[in-house]
Backbone of each chain as ProteinMPNN parsed JSONL, in Angstrom:
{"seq_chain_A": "XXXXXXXXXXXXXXXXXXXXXXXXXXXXXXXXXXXXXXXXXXXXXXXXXXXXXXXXXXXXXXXXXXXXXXXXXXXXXXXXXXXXXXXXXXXXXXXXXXXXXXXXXXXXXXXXXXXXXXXXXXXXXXXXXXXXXXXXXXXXX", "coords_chain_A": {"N_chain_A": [[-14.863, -0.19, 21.729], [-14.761, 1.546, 18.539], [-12.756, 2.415, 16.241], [-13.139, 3.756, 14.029], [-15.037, 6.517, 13.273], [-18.409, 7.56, 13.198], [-19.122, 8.947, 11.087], [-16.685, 8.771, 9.796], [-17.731, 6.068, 8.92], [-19.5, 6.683, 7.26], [-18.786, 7.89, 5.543], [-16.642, 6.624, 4.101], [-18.425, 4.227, 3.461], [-19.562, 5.298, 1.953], [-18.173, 5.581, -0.384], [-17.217, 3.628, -0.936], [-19.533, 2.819, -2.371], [-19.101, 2.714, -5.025], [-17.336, 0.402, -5.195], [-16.217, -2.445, -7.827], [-15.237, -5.018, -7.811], [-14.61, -7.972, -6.281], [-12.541, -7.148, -3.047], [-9.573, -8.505, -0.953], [-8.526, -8.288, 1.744], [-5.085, -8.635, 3.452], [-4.097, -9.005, 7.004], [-1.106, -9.352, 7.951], [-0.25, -10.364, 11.32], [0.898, -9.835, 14.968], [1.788, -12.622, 17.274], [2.342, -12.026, 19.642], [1.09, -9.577, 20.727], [1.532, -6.491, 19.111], [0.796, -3.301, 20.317], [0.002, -1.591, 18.087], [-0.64, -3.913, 16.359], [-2.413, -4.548, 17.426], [-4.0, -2.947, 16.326], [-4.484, -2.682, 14.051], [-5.417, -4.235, 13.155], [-7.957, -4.424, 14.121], [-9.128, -2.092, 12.758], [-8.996, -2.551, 10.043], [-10.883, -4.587, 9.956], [-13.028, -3.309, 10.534], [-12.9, -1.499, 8.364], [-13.884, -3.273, 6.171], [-15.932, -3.938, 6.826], [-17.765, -2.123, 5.875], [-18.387, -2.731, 3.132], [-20.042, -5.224, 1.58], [-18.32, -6.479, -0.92], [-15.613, -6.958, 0.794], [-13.463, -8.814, 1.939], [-11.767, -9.935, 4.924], [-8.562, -11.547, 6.095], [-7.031, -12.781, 8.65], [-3.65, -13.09, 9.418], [-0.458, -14.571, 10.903], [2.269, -13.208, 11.424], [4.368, -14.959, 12.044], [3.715, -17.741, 12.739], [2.293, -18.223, 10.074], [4.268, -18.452, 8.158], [5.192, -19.091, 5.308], [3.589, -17.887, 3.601], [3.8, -15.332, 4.695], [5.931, -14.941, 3.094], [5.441, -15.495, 0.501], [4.071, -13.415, 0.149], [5.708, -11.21, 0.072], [6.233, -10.161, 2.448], [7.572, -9.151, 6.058], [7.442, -7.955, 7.807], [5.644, -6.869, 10.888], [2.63, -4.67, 11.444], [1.465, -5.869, 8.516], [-0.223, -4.961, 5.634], [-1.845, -6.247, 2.958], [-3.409, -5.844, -0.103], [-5.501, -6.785, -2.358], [-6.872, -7.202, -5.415], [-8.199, -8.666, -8.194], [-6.542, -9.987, -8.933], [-2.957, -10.077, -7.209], [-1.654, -7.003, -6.776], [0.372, -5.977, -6.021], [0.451, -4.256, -3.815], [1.082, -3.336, -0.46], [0.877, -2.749, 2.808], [2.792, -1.089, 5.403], [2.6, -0.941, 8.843], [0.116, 0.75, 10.429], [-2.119, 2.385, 9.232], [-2.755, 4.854, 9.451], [-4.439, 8.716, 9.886], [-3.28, 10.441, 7.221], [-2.868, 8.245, 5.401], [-4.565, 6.74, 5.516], [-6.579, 7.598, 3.896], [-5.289, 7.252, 1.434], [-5.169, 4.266, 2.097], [-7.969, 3.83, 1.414], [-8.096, 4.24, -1.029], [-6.409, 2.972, -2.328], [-7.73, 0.144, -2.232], [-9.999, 1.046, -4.071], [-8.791, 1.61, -6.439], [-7.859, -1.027, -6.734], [-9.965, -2.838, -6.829], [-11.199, -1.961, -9.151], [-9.562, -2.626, -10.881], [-8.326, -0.851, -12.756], [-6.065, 2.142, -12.691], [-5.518, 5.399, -12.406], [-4.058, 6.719, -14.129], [-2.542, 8.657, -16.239], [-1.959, 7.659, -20.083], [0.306, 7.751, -21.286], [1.563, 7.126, -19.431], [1.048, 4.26, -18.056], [1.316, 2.681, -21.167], [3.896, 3.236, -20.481], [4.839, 1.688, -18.006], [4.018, -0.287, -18.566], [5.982, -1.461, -20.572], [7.685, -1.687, -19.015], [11.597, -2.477, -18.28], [12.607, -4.08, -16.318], [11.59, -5.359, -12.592], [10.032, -2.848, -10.466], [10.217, -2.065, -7.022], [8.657, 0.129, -5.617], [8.91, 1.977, -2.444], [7.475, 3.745, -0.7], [7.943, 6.294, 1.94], [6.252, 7.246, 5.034], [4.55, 9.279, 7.593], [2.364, 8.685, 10.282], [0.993, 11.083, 10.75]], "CA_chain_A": [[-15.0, 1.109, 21.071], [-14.646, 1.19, 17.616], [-11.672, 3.164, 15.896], [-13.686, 5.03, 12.654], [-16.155, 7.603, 14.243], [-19.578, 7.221, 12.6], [-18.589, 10.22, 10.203], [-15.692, 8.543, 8.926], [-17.831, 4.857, 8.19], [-20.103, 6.33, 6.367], [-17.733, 8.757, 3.903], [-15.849, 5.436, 3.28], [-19.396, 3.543, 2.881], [-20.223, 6.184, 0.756], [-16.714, 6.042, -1.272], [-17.306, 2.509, -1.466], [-20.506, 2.455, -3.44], [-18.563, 2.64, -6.354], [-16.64, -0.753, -5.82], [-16.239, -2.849, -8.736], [-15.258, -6.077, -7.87], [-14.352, -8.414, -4.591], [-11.435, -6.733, -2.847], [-9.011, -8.994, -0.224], [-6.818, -7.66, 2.665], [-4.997, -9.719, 4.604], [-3.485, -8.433, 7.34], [-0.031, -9.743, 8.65], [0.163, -9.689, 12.625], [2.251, -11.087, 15.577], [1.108, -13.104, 18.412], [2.487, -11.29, 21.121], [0.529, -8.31, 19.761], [2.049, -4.817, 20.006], [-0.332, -2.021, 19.885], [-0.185, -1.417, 16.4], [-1.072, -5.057, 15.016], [-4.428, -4.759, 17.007], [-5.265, -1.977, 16.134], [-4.265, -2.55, 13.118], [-6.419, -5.859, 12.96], [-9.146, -3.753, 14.375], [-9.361, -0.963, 11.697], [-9.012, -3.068, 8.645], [-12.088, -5.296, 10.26], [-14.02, -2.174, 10.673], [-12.991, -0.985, 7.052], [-14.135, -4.394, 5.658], [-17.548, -3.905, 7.223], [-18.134, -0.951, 4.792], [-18.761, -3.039, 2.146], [-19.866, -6.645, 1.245], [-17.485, -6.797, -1.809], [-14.723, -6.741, 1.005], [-13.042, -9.749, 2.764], [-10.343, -9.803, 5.544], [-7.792, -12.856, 6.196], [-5.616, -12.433, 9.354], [-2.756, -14.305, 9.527], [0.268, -14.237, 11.636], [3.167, -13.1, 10.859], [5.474, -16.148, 12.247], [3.038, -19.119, 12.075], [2.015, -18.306, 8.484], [5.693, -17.601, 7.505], [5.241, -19.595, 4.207], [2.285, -17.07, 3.029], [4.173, -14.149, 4.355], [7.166, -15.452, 2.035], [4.979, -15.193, -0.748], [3.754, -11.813, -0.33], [6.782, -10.724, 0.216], [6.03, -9.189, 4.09], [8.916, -9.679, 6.558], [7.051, -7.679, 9.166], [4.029, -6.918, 10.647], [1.755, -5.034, 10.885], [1.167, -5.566, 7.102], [-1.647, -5.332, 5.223], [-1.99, -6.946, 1.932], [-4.386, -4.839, -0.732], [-5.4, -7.526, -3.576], [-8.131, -7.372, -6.659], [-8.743, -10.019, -9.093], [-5.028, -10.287, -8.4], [-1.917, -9.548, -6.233], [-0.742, -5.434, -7.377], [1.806, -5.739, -5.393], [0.142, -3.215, -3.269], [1.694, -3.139, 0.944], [0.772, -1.531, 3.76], [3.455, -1.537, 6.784], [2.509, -0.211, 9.634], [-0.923, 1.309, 10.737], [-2.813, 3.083, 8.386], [-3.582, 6.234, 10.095], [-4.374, 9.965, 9.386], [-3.753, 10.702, 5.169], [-2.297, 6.831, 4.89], [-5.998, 6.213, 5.774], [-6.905, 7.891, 2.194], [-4.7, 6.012, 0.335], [-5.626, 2.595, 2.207], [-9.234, 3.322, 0.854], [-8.07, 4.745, -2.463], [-5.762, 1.329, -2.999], [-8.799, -0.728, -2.421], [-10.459, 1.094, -4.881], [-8.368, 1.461, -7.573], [-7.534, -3.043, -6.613], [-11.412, -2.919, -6.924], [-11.252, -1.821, -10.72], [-8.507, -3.11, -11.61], [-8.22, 0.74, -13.599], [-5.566, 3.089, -12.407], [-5.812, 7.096, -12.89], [-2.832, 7.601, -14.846], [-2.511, 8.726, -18.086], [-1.709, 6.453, -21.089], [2.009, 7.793, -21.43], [2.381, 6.395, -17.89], [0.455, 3.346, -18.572], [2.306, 2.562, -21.927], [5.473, 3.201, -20.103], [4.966, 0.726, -17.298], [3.945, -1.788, -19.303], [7.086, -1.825, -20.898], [9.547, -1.676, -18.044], [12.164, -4.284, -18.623], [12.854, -5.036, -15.06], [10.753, -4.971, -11.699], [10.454, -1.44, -9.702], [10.007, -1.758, -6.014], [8.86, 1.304, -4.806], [8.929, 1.947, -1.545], [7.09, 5.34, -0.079], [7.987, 6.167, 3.764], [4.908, 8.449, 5.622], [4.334, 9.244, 9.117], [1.03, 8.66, 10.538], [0.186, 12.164, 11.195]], "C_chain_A": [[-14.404, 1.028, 19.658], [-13.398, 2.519, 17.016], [-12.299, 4.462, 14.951], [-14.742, 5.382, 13.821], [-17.462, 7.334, 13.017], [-19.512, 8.209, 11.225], [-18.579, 9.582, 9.03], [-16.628, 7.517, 7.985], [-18.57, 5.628, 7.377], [-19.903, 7.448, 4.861], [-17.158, 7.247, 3.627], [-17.239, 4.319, 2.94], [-19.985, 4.147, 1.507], [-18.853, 5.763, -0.425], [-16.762, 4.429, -1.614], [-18.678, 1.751, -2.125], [-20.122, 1.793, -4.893], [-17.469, 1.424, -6.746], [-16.767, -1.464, -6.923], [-16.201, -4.13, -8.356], [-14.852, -6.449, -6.464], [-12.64, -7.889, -4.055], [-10.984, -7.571, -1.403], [-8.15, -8.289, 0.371], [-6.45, -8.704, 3.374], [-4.047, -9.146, 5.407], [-2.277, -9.493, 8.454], [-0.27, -9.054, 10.432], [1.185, -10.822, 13.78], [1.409, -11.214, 16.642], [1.263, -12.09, 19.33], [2.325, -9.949, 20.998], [0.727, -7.235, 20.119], [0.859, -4.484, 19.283], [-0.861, -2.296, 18.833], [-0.816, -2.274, 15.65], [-2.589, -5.174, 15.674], [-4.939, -3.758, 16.413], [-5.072, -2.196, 14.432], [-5.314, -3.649, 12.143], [-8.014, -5.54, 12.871], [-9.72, -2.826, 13.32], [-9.551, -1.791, 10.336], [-10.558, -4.134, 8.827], [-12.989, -4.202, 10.15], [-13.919, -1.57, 9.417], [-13.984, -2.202, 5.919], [-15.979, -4.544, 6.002], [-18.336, -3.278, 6.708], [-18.526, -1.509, 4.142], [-19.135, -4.534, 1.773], [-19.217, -7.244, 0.294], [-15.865, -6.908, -0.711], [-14.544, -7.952, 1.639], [-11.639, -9.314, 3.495], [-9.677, -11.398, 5.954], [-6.814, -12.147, 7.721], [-4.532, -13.417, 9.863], [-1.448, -13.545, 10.225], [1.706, -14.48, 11.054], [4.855, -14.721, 10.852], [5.13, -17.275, 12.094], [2.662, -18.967, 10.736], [3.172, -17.428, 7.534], [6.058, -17.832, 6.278], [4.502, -18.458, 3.646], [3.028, -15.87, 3.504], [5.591, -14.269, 3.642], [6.872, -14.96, 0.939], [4.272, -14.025, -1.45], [4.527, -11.126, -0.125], [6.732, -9.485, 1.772], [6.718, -10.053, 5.036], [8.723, -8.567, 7.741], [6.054, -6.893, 9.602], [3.871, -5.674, 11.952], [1.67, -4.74, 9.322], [0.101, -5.628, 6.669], [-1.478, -5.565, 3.446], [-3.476, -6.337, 1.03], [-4.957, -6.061, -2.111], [-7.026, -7.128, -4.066], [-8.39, -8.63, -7.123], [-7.296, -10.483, -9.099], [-4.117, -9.417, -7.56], [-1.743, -8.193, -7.293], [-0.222, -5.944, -7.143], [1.761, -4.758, -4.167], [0.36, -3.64, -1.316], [1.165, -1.664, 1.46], [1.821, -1.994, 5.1], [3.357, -0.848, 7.948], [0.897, 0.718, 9.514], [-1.618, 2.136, 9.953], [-3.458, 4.282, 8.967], [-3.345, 7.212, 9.523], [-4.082, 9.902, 7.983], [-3.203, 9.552, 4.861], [-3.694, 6.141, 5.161], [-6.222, 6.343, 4.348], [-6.513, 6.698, 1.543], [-5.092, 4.442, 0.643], [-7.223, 2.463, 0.722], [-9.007, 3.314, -0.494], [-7.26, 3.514, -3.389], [-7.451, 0.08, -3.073], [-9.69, -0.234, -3.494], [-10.101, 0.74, -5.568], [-7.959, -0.862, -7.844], [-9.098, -3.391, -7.389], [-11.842, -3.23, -8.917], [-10.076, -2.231, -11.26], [-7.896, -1.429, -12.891], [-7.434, 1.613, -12.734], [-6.047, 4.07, -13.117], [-4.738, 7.133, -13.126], [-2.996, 7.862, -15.972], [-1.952, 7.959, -18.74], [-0.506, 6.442, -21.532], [2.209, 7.004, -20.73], [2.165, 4.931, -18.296], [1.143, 2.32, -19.42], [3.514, 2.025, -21.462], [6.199, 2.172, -18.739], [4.833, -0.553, -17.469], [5.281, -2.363, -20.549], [8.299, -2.158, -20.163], [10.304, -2.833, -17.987], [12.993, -4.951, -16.81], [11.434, -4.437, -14.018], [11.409, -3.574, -10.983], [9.489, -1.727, -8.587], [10.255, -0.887, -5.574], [8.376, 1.423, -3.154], [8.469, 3.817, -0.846], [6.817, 5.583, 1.623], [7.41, 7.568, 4.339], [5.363, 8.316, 6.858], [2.713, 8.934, 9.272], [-0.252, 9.858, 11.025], [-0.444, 12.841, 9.406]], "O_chain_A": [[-13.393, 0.326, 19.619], [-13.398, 3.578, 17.644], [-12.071, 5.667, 15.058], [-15.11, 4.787, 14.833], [-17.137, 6.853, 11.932], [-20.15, 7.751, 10.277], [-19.29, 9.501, 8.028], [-16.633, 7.652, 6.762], [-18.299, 5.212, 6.25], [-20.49, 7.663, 3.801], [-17.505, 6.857, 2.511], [-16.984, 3.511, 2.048], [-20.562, 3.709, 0.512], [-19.271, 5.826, -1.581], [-16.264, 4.087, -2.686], [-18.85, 0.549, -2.327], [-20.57, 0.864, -5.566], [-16.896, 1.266, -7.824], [-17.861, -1.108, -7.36], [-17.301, -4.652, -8.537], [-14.732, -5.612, -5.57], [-11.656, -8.272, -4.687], [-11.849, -7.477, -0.532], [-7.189, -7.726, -0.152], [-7.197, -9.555, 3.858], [-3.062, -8.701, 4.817], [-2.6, -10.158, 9.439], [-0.404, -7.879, 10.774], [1.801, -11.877, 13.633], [0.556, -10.406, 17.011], [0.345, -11.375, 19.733], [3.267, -9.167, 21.132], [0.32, -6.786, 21.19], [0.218, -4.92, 18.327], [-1.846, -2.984, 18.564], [-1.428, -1.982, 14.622], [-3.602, -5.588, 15.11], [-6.1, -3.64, 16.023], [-5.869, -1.58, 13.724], [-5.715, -3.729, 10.982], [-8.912, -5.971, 12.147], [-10.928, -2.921, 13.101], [-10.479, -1.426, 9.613], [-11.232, -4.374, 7.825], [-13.921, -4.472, 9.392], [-14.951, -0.952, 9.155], [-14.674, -1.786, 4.988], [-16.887, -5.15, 5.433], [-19.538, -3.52, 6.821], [-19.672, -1.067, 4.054], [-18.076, -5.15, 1.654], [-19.275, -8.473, 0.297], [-14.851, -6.942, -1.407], [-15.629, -8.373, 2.04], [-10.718, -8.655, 3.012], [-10.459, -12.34, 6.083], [-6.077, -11.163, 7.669], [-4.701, -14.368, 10.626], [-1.294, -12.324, 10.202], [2.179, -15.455, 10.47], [5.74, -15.128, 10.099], [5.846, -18.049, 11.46], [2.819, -20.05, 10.171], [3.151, -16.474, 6.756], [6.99, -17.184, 5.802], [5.319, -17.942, 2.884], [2.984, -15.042, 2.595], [6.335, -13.314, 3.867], [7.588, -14.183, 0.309], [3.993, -13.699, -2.604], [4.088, -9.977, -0.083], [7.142, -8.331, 1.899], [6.643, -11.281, 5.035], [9.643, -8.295, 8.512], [5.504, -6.17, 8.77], [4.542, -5.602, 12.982], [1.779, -3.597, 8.879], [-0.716, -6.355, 7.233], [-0.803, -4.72, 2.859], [-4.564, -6.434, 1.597], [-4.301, -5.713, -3.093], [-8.009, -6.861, -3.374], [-8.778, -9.563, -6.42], [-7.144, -11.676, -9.362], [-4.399, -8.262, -7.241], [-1.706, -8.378, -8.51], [0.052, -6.82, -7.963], [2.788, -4.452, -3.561], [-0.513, -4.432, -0.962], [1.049, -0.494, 1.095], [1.667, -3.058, 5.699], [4.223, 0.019, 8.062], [0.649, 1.306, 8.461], [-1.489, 3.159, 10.624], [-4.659, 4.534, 8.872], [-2.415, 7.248, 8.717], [-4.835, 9.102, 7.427], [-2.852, 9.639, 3.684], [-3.795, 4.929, 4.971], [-6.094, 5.373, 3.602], [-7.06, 5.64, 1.228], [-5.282, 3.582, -0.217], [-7.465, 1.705, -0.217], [-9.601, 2.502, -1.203], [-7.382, 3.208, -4.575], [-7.907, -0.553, -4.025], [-10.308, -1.171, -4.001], [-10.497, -0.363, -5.943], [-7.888, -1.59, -8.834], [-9.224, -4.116, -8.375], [-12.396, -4.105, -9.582], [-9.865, -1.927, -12.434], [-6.971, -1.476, -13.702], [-8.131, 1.995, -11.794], [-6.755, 3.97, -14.119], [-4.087, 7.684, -12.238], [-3.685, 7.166, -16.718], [-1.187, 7.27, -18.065], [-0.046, 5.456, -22.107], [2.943, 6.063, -21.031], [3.096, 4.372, -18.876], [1.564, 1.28, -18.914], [4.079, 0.965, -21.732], [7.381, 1.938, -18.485], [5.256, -1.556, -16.894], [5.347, -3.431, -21.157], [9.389, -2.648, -20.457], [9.877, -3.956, -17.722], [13.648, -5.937, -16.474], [10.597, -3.582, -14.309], [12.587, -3.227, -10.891], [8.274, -1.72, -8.781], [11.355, -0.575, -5.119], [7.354, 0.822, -2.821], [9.228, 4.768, -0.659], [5.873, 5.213, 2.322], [7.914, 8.68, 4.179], [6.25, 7.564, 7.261], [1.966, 8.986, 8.295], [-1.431, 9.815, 11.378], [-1.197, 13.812, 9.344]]}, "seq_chain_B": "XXXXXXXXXXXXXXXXXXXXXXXXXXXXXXXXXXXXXXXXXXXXXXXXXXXXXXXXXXXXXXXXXXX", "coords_chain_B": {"N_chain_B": [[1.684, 8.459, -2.43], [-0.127, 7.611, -3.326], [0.154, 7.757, -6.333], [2.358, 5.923, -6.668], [0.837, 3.13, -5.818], [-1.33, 3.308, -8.008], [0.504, 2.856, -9.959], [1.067, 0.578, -9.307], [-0.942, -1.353, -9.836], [-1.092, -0.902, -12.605], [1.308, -2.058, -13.708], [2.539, -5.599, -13.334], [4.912, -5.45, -12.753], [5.539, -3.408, -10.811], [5.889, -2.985, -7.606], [4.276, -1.178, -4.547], [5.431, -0.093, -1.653], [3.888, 1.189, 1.509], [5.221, 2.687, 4.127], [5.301, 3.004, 7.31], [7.478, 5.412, 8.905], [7.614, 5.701, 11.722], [6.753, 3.82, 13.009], [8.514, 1.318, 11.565], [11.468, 1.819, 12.293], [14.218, 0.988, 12.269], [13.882, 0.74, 8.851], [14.013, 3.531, 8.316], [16.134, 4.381, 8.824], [18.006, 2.835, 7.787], [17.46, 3.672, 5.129], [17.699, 6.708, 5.444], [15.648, 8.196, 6.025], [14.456, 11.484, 6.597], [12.925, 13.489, 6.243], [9.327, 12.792, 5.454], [6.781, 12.682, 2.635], [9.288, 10.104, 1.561], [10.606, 8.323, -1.428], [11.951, 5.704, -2.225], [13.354, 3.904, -4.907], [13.679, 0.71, -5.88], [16.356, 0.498, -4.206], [18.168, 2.247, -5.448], [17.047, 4.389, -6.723], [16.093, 7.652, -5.128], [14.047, 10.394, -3.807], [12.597, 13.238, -2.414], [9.278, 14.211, -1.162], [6.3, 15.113, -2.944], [5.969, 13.967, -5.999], [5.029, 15.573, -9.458], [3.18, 13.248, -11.89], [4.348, 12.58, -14.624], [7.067, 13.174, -13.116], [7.33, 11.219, -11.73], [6.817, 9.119, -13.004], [9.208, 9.139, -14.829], [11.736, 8.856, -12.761], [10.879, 6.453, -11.81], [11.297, 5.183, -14.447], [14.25, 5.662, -14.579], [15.284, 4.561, -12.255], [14.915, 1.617, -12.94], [16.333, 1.076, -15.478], [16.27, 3.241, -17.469], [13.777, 2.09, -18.301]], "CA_chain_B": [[1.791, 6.411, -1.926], [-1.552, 7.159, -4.687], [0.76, 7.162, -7.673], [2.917, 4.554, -6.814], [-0.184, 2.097, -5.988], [-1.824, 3.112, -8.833], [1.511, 2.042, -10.959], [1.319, -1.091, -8.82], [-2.163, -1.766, -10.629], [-0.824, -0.989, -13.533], [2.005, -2.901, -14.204], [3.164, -6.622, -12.785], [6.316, -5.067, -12.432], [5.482, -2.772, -9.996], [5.441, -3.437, -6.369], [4.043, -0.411, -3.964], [5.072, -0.319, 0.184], [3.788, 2.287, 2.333], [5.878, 2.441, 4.841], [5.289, 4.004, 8.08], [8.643, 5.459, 9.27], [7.441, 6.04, 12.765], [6.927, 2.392, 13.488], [9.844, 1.251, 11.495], [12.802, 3.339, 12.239], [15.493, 0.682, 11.404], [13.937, 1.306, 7.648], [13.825, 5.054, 7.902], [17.635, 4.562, 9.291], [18.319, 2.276, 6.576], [17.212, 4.443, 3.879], [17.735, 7.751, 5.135], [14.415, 9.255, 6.028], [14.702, 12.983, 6.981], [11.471, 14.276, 5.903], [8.415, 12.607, 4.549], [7.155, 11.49, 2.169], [10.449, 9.812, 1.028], [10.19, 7.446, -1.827], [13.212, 5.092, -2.609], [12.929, 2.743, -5.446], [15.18, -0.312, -6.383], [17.317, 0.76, -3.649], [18.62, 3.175, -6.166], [16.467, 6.27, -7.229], [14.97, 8.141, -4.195], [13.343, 11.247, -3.414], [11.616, 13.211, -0.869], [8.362, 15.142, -1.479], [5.563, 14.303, -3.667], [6.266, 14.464, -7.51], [3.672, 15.029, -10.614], [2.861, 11.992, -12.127], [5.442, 12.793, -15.282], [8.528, 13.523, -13.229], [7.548, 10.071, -10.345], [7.328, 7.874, -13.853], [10.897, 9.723, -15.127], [12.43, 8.163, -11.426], [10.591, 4.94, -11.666], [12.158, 4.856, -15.577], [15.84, 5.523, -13.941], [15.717, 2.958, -11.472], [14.972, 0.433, -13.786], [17.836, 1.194, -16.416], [14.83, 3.536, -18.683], [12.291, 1.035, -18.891]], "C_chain_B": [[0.471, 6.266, -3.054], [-0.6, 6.656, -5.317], [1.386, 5.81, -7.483], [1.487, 3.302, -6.609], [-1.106, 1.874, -7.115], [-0.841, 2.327, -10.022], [1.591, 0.66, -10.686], [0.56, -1.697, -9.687], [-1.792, -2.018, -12.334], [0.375, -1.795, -14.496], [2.361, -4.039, -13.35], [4.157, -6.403, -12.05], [6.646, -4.384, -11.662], [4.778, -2.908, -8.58], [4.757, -2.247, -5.694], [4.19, -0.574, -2.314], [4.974, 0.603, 0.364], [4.322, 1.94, 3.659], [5.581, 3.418, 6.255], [6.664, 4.303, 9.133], [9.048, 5.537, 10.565], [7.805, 4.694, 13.407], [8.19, 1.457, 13.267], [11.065, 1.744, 11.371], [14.216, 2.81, 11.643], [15.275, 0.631, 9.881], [14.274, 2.562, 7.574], [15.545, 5.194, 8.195], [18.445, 4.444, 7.593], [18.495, 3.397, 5.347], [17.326, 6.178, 3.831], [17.093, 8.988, 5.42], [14.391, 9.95, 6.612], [13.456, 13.376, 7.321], [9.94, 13.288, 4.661], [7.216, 13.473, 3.518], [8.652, 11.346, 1.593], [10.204, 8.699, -0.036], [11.661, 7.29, -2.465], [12.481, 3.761, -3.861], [13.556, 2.203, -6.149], [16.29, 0.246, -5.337], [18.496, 1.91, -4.562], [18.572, 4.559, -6.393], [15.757, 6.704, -5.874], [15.142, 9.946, -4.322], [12.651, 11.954, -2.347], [10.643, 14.188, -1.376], [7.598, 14.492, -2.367], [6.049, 15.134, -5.201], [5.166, 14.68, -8.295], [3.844, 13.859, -10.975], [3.944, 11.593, -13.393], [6.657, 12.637, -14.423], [8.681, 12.036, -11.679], [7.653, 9.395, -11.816], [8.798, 8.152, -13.999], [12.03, 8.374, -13.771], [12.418, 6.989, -11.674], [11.32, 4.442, -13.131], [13.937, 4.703, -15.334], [16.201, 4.527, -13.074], [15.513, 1.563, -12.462], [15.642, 0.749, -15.287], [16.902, 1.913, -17.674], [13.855, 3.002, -19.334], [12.79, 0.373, -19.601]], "O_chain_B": [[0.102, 5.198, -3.545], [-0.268, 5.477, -5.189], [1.006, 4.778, -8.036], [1.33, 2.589, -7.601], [-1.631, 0.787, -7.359], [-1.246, 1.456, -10.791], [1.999, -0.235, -11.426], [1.075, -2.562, -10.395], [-2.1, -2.965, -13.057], [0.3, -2.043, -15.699], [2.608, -3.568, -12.24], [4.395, -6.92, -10.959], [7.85, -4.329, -11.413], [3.567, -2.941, -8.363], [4.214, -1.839, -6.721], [3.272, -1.087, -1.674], [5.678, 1.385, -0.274], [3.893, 0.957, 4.264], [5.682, 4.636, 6.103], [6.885, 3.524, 10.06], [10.232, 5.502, 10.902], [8.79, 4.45, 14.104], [8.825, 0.924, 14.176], [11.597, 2.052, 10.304], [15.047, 3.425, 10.975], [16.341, 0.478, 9.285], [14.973, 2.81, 6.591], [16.133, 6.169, 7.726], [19.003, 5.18, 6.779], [19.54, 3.797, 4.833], [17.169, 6.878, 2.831], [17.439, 10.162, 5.286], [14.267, 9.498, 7.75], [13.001, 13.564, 8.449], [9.815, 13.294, 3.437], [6.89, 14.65, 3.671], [9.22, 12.358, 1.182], [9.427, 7.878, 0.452], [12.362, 8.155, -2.991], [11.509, 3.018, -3.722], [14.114, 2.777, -7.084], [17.345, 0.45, -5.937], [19.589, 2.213, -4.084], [19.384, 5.483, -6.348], [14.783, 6.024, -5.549], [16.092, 10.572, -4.793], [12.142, 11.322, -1.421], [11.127, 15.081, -2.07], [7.96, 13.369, -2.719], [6.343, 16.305, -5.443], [4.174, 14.031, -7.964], [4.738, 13.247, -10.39], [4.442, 10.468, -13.346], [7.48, 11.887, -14.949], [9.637, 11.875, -10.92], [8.806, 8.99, -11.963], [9.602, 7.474, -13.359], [12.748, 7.41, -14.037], [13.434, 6.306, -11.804], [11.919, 3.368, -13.08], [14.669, 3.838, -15.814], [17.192, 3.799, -13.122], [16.264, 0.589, -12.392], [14.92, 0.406, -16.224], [16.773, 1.303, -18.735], [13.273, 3.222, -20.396], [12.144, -0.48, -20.21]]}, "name": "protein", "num_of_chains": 2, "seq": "XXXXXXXXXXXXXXXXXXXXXXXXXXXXXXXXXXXXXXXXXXXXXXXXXXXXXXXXXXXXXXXXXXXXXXXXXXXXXXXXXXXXXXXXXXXXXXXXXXXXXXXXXXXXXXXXXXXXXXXXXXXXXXXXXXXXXXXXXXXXXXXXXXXXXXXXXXXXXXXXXXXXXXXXXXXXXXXXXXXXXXXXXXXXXXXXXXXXXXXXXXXXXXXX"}
């Protein structure tokens, strides 16, 4: 049984007309698979099916502990959002209910490489003289 | 979790985690989390609620010593 309802695929098929370029997830999971990392495995496969600009990688969180080193994920389920390069963009934990949005709305904006901010913001990030890990903590409802 | 991902895009320098606090609770311990959204950044500046896009850069300028 498939997780998106026929609705959902084809608002996010629709929302993904407008990709731009090839977008990569890769989603961190663990062998001895709680809930969460299938389904979590499951949904991002079924998001990835939306579009032929999309690829998925799944790799495990403890055998591919070099690669989750380097994306900096230290536990799973993660999902990994990349464009023509790494954002920096994380997902931890299940992407459900309005963290669904934003999954699709990161793959866009990864897609174009073009954020929606204004050019103050813009400007002002491209100056920052150190790194800013932000960190934003949701529920899944 | 938009803005910040879109800042991710936008600068090198900017990482973005969405965190779900349900699943990990020794983060939400860690850090605090009452009420979402909560957004902590640099272990320094946090927040709870969503900001305009002016007063989340302002934050993200304070944690990193004003850009």
């Amino acid at each position: 049984m498939s997780i998106l309802s026929d609705q959902d695929r084809q608002a996010v098929q629709k929302e993904f007309e407008a990709l731009a370029g090839p977008v990569k997830l890769t989603v961190f999971s663990q062998s001895l698979g709680s809930e969460s990392c299938l389904e979590t495995e499951r949904l991002i496969k079924e998001v990835v099916e939306c579009s032929d600009k999309l690829s998925v990688e799944i790799l495990n969180l403890v055998l591919d502990r070099e690669k989750a080193e380097a994306y900096g994920v230290d536990r799973a389920p993660a999902i990994v959002v990349e464009g023509a390069e790494d954002y920096g963009i994380r997902f931890f934990g299940l992407p459900g209910g309005y963290e669904f949005s934003n999954l699709i709305d990161s793959i866009i904006v990864a897609s174009s490489g073009q954020p929606g901010l204004s050019l103050e913001t813009r400007e002002a990030l491209t100056n920052l003289k150190e790194p800013a890990h932000i960190r934003v903590f949701t529920t899944p409802t | 979790m938009r803005l910040a991902q879109h800042m991710a895009v936008a600068s090198p320098q900017v990482r973005a985690d969405c965190i779900d606090a349900t699943e990990f609770s020794d983060l939400a311990q860690k850090y605090r989390v009452m009420a979402v959204p909560k957004v902590v950044i640099n272990d320094r500046v946090e927040f709870a609620g969503a900001l305009p896009e002016p007063e989340f850069l302002a934050q993200v300028l304070k944690a990193t010593n004003g850009g």
